[in-house]
VOKE-17274 format. One record per atom (N, C-alpha, C, O): x, y negated, z negated; residue in one letter. Coordinates in steps of 0.1 Angstrom, whole numbers, padded with zeros to 4 digits, always signed. Atoms other than C-alpha are relative to their C-alpha. Last residue first. Example, Ala and Ser with C-alpha at 12.3 -4.5 7.8 and 13.67 -1.06 7.14 Angstrom:
! residues 2
-0009+0011+0000S
+0137+0011-0071S
-0008-0011-0008S
-0003-0022-0009S
+0009+0012+0000A
+0123+0045-0078A
+0009-0012+0000A
+0019-0012-0007A
***
This chain:
! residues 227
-0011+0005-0012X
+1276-0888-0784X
-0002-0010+0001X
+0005-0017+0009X
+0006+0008-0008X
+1254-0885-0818X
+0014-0001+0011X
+0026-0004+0008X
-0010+0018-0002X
+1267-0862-0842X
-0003-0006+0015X
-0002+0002+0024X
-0012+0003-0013X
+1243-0831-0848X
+0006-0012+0002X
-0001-0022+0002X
+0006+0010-0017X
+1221-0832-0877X
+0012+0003+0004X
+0023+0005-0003X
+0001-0007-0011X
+1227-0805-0908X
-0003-0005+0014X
-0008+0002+0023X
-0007-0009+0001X
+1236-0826-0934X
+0005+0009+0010X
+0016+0011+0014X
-0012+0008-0004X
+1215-0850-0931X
+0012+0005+0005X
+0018+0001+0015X
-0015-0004+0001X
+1186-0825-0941X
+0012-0005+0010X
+0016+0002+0019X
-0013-0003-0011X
+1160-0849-0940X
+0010+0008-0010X
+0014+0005-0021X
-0004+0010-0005X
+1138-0848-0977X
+0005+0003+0012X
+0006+0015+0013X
-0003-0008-0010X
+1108-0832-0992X
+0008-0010+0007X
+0003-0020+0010X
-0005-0012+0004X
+1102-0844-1029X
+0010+0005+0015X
+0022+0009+0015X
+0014-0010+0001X
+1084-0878-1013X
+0015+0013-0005X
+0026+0010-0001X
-0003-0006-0010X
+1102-0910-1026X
-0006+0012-0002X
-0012+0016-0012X
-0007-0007-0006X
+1083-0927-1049X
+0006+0004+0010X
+0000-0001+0020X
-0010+0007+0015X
+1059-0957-1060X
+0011+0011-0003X
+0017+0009-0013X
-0002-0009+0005X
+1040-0943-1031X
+0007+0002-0014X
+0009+0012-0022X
-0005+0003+0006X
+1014-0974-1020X
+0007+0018-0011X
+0000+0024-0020X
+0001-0010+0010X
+1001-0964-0988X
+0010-0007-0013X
+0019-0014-0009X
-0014-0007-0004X
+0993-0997-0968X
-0001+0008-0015X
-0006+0004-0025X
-0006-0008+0012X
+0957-1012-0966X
+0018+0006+0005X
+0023+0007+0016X
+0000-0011+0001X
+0957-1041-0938X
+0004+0011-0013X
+0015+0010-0018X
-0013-0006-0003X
+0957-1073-0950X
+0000+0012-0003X
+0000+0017-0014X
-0005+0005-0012X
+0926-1095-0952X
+0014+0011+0007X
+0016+0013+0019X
+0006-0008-0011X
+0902-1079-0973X
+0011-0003+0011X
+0010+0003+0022X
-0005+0002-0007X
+0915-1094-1004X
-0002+0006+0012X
+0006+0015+0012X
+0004+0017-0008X
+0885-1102-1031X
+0013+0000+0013X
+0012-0011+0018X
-0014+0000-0006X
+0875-1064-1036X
+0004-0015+0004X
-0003-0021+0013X
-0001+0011+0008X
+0840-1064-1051X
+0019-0008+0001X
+0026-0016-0005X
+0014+0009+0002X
+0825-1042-1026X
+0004-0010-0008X
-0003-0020-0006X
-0001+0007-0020X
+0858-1021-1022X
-0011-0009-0003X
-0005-0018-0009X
-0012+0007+0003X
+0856-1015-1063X
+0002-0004+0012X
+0004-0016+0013X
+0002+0014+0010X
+0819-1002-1061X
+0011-0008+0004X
+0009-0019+0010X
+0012+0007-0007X
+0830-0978-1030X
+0000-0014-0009X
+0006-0025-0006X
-0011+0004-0008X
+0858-0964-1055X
-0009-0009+0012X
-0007-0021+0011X
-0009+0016+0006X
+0836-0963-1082X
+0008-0003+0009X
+0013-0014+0008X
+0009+0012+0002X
+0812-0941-1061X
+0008-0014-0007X
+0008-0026-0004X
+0002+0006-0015X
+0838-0920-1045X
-0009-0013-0007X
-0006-0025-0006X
+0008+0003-0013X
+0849-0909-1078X
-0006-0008+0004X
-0010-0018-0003X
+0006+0005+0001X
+0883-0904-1091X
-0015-0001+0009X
-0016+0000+0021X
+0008+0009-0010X
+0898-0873-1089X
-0005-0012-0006X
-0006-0010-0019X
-0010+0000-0014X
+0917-0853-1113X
-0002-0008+0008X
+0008-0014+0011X
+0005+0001-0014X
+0897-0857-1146X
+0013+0001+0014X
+0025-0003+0013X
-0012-0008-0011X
+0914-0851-1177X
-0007+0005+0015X
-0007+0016+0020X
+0010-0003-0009X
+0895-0876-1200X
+0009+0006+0014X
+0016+0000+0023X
-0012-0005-0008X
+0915-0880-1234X
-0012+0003+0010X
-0022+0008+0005X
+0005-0010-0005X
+0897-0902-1259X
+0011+0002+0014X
+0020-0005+0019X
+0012+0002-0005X
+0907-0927-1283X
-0010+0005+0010X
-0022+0002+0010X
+0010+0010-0018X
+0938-0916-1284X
-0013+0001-0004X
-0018+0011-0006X
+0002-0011-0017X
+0957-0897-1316X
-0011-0014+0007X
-0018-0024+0004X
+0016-0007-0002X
+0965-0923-1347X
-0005+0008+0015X
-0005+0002+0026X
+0012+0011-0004X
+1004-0927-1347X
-0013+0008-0001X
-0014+0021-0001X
+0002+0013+0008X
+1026-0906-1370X
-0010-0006+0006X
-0019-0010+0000X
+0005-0007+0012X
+1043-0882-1346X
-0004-0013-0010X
+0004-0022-0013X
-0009+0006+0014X
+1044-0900-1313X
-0006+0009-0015X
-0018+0012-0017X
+0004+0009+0012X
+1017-0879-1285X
+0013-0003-0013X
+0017+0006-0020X
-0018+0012+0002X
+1038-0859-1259X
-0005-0011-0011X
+0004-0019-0015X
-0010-0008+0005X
+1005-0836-1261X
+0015-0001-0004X
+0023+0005-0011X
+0005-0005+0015X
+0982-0863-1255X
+0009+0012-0008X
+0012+0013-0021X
-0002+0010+0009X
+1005-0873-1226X
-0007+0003-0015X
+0000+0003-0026X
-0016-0001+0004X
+0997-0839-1211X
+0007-0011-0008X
+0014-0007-0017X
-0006-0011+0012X
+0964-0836-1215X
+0014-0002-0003X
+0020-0001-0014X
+0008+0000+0011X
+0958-0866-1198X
+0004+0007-0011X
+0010+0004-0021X
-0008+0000+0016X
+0979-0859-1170X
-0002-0005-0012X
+0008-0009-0018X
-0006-0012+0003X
+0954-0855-1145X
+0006+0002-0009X
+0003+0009-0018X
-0002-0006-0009X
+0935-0887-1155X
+0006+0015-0001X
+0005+0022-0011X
+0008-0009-0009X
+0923-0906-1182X
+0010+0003+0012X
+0018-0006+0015X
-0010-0002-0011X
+0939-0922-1214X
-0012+0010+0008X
-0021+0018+0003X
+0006-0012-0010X
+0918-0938-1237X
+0010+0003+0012X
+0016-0005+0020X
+0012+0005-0008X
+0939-0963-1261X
-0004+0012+0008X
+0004+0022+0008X
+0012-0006+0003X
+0951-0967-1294X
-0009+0004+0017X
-0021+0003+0019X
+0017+0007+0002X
+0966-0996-1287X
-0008+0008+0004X
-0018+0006+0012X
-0002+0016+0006X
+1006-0985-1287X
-0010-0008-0001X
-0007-0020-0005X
+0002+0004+0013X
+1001-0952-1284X
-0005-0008-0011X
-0010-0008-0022X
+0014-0001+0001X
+0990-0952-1246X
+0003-0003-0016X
-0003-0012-0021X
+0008+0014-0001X
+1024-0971-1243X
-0017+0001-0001X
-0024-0009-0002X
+0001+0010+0008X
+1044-0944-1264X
-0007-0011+0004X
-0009-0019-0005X
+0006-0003+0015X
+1025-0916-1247X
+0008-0009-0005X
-0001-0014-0011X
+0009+0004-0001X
+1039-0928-1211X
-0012+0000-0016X
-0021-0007-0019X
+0002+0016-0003X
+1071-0930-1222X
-0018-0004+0000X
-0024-0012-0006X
-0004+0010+0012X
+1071-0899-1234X
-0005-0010-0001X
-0013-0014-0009X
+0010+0000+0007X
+1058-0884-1201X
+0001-0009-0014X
-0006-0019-0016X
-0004-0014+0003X
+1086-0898-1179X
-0015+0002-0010X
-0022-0007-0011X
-0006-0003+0018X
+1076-0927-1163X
-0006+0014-0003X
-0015+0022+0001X
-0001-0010+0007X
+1065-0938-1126X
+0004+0002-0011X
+0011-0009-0014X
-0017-0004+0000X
+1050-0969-1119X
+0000+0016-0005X
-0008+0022-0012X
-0001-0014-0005X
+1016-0989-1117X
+0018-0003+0004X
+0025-0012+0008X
-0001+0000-0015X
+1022-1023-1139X
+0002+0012+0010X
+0014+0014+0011X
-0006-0007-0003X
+1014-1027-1174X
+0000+0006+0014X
-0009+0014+0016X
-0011+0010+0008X
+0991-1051-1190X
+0012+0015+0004X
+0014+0023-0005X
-0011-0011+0001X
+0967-1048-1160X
+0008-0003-0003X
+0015-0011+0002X
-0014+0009-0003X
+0936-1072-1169X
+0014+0014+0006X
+0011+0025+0002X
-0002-0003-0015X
+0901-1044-1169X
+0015-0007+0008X
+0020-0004+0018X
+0006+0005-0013X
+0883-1055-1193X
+0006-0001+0010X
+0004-0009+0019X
+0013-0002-0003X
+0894-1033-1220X
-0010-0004+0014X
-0018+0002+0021X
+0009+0004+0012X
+0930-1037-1209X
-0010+0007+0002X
-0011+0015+0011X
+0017+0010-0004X
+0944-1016-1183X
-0004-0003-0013X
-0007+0006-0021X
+0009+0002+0017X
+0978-0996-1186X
-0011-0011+0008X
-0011-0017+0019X
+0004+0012+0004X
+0991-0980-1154X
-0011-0004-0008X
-0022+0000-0009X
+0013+0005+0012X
+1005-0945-1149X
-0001-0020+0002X
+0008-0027+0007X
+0010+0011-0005X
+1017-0917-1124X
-0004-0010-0011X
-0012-0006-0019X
+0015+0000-0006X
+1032-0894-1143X
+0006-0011+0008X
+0016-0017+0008X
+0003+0015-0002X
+1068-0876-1151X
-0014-0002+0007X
-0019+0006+0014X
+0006+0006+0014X
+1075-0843-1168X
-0002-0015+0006X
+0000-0024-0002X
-0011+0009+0006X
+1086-0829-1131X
+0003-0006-0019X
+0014-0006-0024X
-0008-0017+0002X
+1053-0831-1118X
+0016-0004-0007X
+0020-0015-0012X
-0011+0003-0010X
+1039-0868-1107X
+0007+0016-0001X
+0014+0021+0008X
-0014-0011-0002X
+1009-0859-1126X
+0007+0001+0010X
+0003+0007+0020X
+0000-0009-0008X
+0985-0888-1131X
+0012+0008+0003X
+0023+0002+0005X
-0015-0004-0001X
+0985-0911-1161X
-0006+0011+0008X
-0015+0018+0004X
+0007-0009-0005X
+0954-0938-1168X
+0017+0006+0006X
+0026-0001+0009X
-0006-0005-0003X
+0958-0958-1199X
+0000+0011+0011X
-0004+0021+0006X
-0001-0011-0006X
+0927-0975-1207X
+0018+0004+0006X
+0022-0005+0013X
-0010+0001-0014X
+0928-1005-1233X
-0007+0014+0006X
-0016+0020+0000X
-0012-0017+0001X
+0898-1000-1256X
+0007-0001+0011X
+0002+0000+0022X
-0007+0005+0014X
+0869-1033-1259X
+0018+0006-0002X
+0028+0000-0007X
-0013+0007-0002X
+0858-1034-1224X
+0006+0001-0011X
+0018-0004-0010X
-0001+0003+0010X
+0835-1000-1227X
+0014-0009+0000X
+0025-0005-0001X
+0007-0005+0008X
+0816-0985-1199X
+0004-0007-0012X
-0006-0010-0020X
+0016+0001+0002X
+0825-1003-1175X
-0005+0000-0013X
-0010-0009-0020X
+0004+0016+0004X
+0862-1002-1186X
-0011-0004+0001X
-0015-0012-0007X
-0001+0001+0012X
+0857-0961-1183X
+0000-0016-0005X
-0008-0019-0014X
+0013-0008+0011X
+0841-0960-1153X
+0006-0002-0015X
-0002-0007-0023X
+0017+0010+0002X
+0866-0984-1139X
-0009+0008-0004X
-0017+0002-0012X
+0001+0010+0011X
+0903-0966-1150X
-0015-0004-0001X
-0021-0004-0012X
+0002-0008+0011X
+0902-0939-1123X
-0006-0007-0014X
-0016-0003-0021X
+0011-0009-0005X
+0896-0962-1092X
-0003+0010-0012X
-0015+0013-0014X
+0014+0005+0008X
+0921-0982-1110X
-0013+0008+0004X
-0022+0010-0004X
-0001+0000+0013X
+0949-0956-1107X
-0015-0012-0008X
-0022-0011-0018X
+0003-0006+0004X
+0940-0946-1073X
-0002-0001-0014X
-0011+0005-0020X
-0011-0008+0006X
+0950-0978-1059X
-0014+0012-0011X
-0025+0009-0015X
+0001-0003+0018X
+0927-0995-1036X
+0008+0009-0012X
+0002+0020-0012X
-0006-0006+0007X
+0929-1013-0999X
-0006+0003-0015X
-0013-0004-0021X
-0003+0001+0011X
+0906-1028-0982X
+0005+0010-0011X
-0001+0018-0019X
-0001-0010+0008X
+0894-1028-0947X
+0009-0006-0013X
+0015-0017-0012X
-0017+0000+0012X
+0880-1055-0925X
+0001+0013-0007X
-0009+0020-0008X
+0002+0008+0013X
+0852-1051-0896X
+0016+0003-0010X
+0026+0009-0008X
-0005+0018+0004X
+0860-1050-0863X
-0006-0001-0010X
-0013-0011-0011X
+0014+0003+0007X
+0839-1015-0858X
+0010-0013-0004X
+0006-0019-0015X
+0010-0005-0015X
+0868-0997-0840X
-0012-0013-0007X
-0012-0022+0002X
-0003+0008-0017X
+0895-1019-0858X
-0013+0008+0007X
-0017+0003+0018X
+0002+0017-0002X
+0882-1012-0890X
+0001-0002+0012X
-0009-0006+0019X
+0013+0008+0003X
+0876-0974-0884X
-0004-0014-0001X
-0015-0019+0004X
+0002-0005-0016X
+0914-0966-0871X
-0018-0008+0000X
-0022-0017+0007X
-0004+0013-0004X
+0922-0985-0907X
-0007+0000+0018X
-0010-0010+0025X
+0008+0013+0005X
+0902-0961-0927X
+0001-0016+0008X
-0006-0026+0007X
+0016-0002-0004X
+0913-0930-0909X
-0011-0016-0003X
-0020-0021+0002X
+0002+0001-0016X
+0948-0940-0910X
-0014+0000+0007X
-0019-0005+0017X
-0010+0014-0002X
+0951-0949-0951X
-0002-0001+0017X
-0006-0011+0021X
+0011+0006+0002X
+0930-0914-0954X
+0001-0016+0006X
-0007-0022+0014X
+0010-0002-0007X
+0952-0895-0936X
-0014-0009-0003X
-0024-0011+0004X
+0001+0004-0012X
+0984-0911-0948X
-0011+0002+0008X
-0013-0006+0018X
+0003+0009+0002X
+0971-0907-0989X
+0006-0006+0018X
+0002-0017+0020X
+0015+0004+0005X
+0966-0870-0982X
+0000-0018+0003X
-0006-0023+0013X
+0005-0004-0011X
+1001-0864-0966X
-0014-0006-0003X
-0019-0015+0004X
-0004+0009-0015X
+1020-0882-0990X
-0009-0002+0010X
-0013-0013+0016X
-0003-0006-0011X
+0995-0869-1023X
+0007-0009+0016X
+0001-0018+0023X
+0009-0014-0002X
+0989-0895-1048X
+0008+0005+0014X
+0015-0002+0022X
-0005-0007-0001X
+0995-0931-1059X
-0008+0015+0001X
-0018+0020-0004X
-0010-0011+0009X
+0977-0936-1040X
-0003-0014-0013X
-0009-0024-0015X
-0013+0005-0002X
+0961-0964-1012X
+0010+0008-0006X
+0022+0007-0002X
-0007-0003+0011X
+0922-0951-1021X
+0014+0000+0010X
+0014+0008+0020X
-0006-0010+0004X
+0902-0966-0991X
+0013-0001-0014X
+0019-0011-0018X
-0003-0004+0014X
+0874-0989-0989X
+0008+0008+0000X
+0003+0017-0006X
-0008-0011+0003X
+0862-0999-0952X
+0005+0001-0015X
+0002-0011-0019X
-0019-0003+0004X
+0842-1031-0952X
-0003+0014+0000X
-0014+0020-0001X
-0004+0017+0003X
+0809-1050-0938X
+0013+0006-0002X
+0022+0001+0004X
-0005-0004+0016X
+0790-1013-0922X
+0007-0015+0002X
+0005-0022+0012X
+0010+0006+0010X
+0762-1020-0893X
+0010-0001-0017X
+0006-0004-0028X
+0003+0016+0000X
+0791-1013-0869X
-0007-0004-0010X
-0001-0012-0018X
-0011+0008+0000X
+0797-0980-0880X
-0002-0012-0003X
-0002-0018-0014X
-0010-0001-0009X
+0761-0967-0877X
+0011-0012-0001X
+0009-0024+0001X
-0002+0011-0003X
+0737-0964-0904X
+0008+0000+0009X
+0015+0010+0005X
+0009+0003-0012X
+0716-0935-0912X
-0001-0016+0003X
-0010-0024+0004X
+0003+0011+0002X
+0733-0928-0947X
-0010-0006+0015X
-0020-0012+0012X
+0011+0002+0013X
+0728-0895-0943X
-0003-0013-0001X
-0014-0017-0001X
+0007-0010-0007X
+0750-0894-0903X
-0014+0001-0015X
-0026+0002-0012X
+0006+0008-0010X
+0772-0917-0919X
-0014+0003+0008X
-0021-0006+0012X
-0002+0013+0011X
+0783-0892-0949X
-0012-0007+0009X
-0024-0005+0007X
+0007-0007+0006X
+0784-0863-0923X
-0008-0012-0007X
-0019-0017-0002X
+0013+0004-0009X
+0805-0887-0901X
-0010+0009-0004X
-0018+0011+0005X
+0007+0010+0000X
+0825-0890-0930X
-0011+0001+0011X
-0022-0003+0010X
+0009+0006+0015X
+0826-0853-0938X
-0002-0014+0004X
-0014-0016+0004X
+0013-0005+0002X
+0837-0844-0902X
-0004-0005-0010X
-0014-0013-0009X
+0011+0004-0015X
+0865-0870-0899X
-0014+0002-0005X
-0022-0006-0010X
+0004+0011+0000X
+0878-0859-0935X
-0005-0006+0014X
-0016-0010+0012X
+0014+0002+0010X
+0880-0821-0934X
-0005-0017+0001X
-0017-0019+0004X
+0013-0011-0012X
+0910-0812-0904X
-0012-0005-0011X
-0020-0010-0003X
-0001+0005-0009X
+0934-0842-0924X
-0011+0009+0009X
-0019+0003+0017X
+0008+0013+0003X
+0927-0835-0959X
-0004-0002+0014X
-0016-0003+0016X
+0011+0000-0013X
+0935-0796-0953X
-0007-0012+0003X
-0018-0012+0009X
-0006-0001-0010X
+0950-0789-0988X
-0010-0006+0012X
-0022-0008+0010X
-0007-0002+0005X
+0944-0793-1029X
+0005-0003+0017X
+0013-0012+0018X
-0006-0010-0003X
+0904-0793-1024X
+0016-0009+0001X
+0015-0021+0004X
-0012-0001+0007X
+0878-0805-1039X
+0005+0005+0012X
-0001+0012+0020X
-0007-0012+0000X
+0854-0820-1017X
+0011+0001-0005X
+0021-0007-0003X
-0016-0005+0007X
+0831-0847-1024X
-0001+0011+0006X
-0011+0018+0009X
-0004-0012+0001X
+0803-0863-1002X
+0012+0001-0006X
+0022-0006-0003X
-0017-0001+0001X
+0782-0896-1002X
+0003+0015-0004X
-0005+0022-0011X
-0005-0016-0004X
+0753-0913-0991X
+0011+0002-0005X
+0019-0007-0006X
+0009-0007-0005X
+0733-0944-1001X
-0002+0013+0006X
-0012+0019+0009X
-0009-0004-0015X
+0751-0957-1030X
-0013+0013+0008X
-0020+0022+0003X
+0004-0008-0002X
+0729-0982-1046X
+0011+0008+0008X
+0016+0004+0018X
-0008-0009+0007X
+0737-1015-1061X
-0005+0014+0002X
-0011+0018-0008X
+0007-0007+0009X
+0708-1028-1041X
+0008+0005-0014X
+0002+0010-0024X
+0015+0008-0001X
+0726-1058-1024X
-0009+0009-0007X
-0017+0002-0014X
-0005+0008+0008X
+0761-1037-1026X
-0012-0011-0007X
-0012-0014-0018X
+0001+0012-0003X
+0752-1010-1006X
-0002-0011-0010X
-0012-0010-0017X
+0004+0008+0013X
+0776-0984-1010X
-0005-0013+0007X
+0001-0020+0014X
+0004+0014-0004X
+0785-0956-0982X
-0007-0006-0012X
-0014+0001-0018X
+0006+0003+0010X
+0807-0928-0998X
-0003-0010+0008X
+0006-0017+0011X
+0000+0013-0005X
+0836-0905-0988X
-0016-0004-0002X
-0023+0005-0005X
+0016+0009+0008X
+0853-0880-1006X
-0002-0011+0011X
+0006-0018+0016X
-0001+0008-0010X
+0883-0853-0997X
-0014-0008+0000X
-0025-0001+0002X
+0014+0003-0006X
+0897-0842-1031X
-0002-0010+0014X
+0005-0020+0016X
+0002-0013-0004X
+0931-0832-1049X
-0017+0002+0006X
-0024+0012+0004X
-0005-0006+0015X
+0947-0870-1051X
-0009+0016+0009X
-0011+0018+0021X
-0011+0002+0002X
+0944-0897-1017X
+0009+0015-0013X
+0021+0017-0015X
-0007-0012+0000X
+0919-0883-1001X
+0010+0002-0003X
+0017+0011+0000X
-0011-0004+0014X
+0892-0909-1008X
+0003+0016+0003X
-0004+0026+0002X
-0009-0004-0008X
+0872-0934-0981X
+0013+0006-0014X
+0020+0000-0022X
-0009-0001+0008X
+0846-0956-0991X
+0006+0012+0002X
-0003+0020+0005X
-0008-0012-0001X
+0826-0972-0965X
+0009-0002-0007X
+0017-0012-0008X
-0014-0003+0000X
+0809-1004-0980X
+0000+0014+0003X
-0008+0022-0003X
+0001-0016-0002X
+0774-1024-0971X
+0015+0009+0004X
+0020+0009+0015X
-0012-0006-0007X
+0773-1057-0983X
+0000+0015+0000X
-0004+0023-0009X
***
C-alpha cells in the first residue's frame, strides 16, 4: 500500500509518501513553521510527489492529521487531503494528532502508559492517555494542566508533546516524577504515514476534530437587524 501523509495540523507543514510492502517511506518534507499552512502545503506535496516519482493515482490512501491543533492549519490540511481523494478516487483517512504523537513512543516501549498533552494556552492542554500498547484509557479532551499531571501521575507514565514541560511542572507533590518528558511539538510525517497504512476505517471522510471552540468569535453584538 502506498500512503500520502498529510500534516499541518500543530506548528509544521509535512507530507510523506509510505510504502507499506517495504516499510519504507519513499519521500517526505517538514516545515516548521507557526503560519502560512495554506500558501506552503500544495507546493511541498507536489515536491514530496515529484521525489517519490509516483503520480496521484498510483497512491491507495490519503493520511491526514484531523487535530487537535491549529483551526486554520487543521482546515487546510483536512481540505487538501480530501480534494486529493476525490481527484485520484482513492479513500482518505483521518488521524488525531494526539496518537500521531503517542506511536514512536508505544513502538518503542508497550509496557509505560503514554500521556500525550498539547498546549491549548490558557493553563489547559490538549491530552489523551494511551496504554503501553497503544488501548486509549482516556479519551482526547481538554483539561486544565493539573488535571492533566494527576492522570500522567497516576501510572508513572511518559508524557510527550508541547505541554510536556508543563505538566511535569504541575507534577503532585509526593508521586514518583514521569518516566520521561518528550517536549516535541510536531509529530512526525513518518508515524503519521505508518498510522494511515494501518488505519482500518477508510470509509468516512476525515473531519476536523476541535474538541473546542476557536478563541476568535462573531461579534453578535455589532450585526445589523435583519428586515
Amino acid at each position: 500500500m502506498r500512503v500520502l501523509a498529510i500534516d499541518c495540523a500543530l506548528d509544521a507543514c509535512a507530507a510523506a509518501v509510505f510504502d507499506s510492502d517495504s516499510g519504507a517511506i519513499i519521500a517526505s518534507e517538514t516545515r516548521l513553521m507557526a503560519r502560512g499552512h495554506a500558501e506552503a502545503l500544495m507546493p511541498l506535496i507536489a515536491r514530496v510527489m515529484d521525489n517519490a516519482e509516483i503520480e496521484f493515482k498510483e497512491l491507495d490512501r490519503i493520511a491526514v492529521t484531523v487535530g487537535p491543533g491549529s483551526f486554520t492549519g487543521l482546515r487546510v490540511g483536512i481540505s487538501a487531503a480530501r480534494g486529493i481523494a476525490l481527484a485520484a478516487a482513492k479513500p482518505a483517512v483521518g488521524l488525531t494528532t494526539l496518537a500521531a504523537l503517542a506511536a514512536p513512543h508505544i513502538a518503542n516501549d508497550d509496557t509505560v502508559p503514554v500521556v500525550v498533552a498539547i498546549d491549548a494556552r490558557h493553563d489547559h492542554v490538549y491530552m489523551q492517555v494511551f496504554s503501553g500498547n497503544g488501548r486509549s484509557l482516556l479519551a482526547p479532551r481538554v483539561a486544565p494542566l493539573r488535571e492533566a499531571a494527576r492522570a500522567a501521575a497516576s501510572g508513572r507514565a511518559r508524557i510527550v508533546g508541547s505541554a510536556a514541560g508543563l505538566v511535569a511542572a504541575s507534577w503532585p507533590r509526593g508521586e514518583p516524577p514521569p518516566a520521561l518528558v518528550d517536549q516535541r511539538g510536531v509529530p512526525e510525517i513518518a508515524w503519521i504515514a505508518r498510522l494511515g497504512a494501518a488505519a482500518l476505517d477508510a470509509e468516512a471522510p476525515p473531519k476536523p476534530l476541535y474538541l473546542r471552540a476557536p478563541d476568535a468569535q462573531p461579534q453578535l453584538a455589532a450585526r445589523l437587524p435583519r428586515r
